[in-house]
ROMIVEX-368800 format. One line per 5 residues: their letters; for each residue x, y, z of N, C-alpha, C, O. Coordinates in steps of 0.001 Angstrom, whole numbers, plus 524288, in hexadecimal, padded with zeros to 5 digits. Layout:
% ROMIVEX-368800
A = X,Y,Z,X,Y,Z,X,Y,Z,X,Y,Z ~ ...;
***
This chain:
% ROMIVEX-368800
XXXXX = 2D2CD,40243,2649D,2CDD1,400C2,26285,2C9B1,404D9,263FB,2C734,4075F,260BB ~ 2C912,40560,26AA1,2C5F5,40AB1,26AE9,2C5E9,4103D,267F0,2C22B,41327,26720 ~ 2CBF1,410E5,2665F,2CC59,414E2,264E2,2CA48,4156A,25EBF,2C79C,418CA,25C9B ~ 2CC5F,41138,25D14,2C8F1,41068,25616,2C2D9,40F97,25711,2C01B,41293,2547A ~ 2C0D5,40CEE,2598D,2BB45,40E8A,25A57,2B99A,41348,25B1D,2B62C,414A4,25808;
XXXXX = 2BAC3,41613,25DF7,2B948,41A45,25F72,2BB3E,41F0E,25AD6,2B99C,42393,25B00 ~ 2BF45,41CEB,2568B,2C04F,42076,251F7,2BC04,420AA,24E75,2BA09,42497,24C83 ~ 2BA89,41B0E,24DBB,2B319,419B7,24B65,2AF94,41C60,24C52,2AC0D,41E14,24989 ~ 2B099,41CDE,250EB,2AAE9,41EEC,25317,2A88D,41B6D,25717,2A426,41CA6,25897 ~ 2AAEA,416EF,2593C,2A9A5,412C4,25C32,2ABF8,416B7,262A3,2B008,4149D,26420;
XXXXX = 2AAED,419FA,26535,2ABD4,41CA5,269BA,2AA03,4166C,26D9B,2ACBF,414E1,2713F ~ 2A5AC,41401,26C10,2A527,41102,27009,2A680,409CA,27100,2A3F8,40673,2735B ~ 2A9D6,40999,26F07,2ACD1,4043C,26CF4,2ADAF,400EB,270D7,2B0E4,402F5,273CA ~ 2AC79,3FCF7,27245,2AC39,3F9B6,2751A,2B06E,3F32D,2744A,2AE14,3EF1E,27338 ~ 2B357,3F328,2749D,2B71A,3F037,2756C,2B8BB,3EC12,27A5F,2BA04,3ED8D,27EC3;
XXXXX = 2B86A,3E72C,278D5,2B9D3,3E50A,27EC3,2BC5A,3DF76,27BB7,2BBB0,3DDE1,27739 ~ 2BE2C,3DE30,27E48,2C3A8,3D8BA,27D1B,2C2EC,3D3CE,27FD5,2BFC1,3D341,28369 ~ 2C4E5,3D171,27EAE,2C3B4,3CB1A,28068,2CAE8,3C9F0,28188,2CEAE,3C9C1,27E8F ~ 2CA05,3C929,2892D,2CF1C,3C601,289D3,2CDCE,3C1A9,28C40,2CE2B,3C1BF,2910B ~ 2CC5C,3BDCD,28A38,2CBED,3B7D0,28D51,2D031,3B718,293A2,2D4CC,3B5B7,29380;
XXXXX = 2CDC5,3B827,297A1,2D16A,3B90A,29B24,2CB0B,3B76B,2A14F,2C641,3B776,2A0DD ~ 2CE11,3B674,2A557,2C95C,3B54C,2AA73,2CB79,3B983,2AD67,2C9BF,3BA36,2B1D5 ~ 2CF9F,3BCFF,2AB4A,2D0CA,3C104,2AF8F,2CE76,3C5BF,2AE35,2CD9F,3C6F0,2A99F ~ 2CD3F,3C8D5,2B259,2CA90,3CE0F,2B1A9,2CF66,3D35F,2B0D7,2CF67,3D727,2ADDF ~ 2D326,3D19A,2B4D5,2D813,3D59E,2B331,2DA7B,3D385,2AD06,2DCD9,3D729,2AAF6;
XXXXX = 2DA75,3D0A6,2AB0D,2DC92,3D0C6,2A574,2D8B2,3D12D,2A17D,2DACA,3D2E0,29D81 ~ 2D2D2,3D026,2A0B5,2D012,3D1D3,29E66,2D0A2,3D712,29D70,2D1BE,3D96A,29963 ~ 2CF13,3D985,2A4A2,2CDF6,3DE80,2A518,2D2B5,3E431,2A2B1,2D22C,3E8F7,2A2E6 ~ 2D6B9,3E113,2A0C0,2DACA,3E403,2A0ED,2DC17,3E588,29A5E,2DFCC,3E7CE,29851 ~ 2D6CA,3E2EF,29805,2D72D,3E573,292A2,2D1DB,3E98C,292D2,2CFE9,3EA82,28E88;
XXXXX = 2D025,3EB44,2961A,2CD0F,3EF4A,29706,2CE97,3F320,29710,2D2F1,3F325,2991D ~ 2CCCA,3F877,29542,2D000,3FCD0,295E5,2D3E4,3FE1B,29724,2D75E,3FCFF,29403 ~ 2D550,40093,29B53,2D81F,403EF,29CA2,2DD4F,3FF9D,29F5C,2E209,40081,29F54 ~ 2DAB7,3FB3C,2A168,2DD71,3F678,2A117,2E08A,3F334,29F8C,2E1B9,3EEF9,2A180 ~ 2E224,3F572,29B66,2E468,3F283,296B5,2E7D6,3F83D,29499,2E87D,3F8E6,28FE1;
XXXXX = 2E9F0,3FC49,298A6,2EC9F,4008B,29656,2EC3E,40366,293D9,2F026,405D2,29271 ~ 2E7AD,4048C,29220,2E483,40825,28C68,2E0B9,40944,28D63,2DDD8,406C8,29054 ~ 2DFB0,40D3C,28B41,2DA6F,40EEF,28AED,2D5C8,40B5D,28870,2D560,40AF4,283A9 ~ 2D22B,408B5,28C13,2CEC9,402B8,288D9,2D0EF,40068,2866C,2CFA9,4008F,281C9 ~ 2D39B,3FE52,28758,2D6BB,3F840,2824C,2D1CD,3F7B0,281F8,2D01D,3FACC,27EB6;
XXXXX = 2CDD8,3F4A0,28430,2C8B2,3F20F,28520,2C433,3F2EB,2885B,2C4C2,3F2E6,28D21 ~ 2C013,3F3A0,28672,2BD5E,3F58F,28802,2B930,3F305,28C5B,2B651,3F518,28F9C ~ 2BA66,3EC4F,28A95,2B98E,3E96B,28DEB,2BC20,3E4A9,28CCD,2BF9C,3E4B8,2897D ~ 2BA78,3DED9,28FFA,2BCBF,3DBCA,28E10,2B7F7,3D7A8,28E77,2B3E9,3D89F,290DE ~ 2B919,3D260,28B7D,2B461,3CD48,28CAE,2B616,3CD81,293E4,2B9D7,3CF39,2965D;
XXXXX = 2B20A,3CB4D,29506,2B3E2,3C9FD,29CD9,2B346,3C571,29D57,2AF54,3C313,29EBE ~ 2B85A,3C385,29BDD,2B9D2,3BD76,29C3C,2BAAD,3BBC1,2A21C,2B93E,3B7BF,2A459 ~ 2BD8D,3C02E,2A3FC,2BB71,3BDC9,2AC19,2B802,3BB00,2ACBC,2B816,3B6F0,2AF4E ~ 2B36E,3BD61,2A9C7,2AF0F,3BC58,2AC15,2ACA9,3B725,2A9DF,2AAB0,3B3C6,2ACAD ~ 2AD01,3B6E8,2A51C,2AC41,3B3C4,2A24F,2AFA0,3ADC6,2A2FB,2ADE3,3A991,2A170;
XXXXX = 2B3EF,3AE6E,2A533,2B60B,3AA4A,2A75B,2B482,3A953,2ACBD,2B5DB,3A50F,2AE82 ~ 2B2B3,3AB81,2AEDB,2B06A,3AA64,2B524,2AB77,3A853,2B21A,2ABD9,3A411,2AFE6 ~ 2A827,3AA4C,2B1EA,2A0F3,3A8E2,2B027,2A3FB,3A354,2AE99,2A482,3A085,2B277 ~ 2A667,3A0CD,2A911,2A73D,39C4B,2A91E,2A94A,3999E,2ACFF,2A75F,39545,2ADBD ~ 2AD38,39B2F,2B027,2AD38,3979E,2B272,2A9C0,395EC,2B8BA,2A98D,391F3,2BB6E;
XXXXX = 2A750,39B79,2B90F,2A3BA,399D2,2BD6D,29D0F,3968B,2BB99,29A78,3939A,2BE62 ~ 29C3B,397D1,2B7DB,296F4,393A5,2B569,297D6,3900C,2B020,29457,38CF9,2AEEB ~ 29BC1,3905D,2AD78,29C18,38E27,2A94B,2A06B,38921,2ACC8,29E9A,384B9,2AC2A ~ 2A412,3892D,2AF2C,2A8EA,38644,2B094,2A93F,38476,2B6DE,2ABAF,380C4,2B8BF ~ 2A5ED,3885F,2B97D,2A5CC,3887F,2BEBD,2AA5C,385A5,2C0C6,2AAF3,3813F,2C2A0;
XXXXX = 2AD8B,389BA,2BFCE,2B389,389C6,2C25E,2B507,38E89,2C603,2B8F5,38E24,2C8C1 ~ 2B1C0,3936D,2C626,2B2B1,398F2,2C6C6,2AC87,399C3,2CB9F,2A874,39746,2CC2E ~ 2AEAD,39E2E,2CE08,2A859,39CEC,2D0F8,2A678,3A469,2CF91,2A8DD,3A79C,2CCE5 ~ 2A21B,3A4F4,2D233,2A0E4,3A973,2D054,2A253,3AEF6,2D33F,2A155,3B373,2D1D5 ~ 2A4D5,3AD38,2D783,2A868,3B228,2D8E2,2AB79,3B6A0,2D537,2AB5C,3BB5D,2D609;
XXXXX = 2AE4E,3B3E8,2D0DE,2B270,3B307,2CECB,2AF35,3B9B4,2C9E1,2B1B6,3BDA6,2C8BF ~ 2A9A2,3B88E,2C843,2A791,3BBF8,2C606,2A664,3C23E,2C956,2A6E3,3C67B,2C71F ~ 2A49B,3C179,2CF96,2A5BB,3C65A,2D183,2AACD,3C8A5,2D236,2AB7A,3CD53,2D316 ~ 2AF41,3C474,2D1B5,2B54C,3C7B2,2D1E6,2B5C2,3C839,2CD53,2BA16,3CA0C,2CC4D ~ 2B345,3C77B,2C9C7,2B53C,3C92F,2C371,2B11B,3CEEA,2C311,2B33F,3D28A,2C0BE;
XXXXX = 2AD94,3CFA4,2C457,2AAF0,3D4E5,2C4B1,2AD55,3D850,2C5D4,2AE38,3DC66,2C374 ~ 2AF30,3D64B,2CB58,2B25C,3DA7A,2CEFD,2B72C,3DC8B,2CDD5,2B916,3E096,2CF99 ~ 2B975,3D8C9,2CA00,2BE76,3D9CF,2C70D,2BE59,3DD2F,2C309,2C252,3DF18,2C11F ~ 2B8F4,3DE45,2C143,2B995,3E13F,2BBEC,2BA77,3E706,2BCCC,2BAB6,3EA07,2B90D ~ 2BADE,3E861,2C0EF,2BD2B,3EDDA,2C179,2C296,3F03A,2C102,2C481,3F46D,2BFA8;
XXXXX = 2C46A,3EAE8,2C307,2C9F6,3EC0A,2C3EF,2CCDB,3E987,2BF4B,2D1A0,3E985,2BFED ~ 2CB8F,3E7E0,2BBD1,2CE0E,3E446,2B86C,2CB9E,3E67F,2B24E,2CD30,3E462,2AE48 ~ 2C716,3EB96,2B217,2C689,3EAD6,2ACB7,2C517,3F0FE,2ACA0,2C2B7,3F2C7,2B068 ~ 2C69C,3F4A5,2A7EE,2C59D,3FACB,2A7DE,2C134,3FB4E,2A8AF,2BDD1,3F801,2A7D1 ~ 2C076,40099,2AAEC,2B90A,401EA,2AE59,2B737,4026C,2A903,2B3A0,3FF4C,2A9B7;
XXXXX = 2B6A4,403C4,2A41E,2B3AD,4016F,2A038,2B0F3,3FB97,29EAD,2ACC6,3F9DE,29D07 ~ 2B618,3F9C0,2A052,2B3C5,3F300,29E2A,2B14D,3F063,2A1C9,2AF87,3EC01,2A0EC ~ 2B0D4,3F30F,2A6D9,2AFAF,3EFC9,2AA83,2AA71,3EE36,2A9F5,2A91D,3E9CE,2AB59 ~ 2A70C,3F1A1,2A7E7,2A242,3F0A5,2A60C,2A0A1,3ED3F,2A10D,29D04,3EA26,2A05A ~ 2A455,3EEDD,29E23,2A4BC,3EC58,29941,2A673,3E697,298D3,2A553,3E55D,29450;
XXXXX = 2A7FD,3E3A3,29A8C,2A9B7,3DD74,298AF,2A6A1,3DB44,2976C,2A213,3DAF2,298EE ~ 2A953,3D8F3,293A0,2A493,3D518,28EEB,2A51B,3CEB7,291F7,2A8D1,3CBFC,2935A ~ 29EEC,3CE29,29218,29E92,3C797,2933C,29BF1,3C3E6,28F0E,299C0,3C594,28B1F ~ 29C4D,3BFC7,29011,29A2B,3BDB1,28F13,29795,3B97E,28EB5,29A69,3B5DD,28D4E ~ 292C9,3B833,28F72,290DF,3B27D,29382,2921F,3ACE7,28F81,28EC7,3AA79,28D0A;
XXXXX = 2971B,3ABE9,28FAF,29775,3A6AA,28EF2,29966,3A233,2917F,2994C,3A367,29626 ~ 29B51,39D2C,2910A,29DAE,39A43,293E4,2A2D9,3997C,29342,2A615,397AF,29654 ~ 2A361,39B67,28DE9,2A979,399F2,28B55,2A8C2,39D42,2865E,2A51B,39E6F,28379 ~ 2AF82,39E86,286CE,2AF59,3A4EB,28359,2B03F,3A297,27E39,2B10E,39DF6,27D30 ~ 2AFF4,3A6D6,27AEF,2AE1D,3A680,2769B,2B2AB,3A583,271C3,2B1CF,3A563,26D08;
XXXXX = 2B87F,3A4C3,274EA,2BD63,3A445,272E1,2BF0F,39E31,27390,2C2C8,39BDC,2719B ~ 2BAD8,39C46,27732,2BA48,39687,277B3,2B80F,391D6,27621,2B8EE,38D20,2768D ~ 2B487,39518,273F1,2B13F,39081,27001,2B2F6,38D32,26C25,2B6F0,38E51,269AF ~ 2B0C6,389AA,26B58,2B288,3861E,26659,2AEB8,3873C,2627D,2AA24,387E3,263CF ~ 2B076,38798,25CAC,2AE31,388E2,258F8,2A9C8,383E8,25942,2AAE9,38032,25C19;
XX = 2A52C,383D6,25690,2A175,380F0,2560D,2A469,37BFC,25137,2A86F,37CDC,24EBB ~ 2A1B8,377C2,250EB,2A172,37500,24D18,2A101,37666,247EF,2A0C6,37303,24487;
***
C-alpha cells in the first residue's frame, strides 16, 4: 500500500489498522518492523488503552495503575514510529459494538 501511494505521489501516506485486542504486544506487532516488513502499519487504534480507560471509569473493574504500565509498554511492544502515533479514541464502547438505532 505504501509503495502504491508513494507511486501517486502520496510520499506521505499514513496508514494505521484496527486490531480489537487489550494487549499491547499483539496490537503492537502489526506495527512496522514488527510484523516482519518493512511498515505493514504505520500505526494501530490503541485498544490497550481503550480497554483499560473503560474499564477503569466506565466499568470500574481495572484501577489506574494499569494505564502507566500500558505507557511504559509502548516501547517495547510497538515500532519507534508508531509509538507516537496511536490512534484513540474517547469513547465508552467501540464503535463495532453498537446497536443500530431504531
Amino acid at each position: 500500500m505504501h509503495q502504491f501511494a508513494t507511486s501517486i505521489g502520496k510520499s506521505n501516506f499514513f496508514m494505521f489498522g484496527e486490531y480489537e485486542d487489550g494487549s499491547d504486544a499483539n496490537v503492537g506487532s502489526y506495527t512496522g518492523i514488527k510484523a516482519g516488513g518493512a511498515y505493514a502499519l504505520d500505526s494501530e487504534v490503541d485498544y490497550p488503552l481503550y480497554f483499560m480507560v473503560n474499564g477503569i471509569f466506565a466499568q470500574a473493574n481495572a484501577n489506574s495503575k494499569q494505564l502507566e504500565d500500558h505507557f511504559n509498554a509502548i516501547a517495547a511492544n510497538y515500532d519507534v514510529p508508531a509509538q507516537m502515533r496511536l490512534v484513540t479514541f474517547p469513547m465508552t464502547e467501540s464503535h463495532d459494538a453498537r446497536k443500530p438505532s431504531p
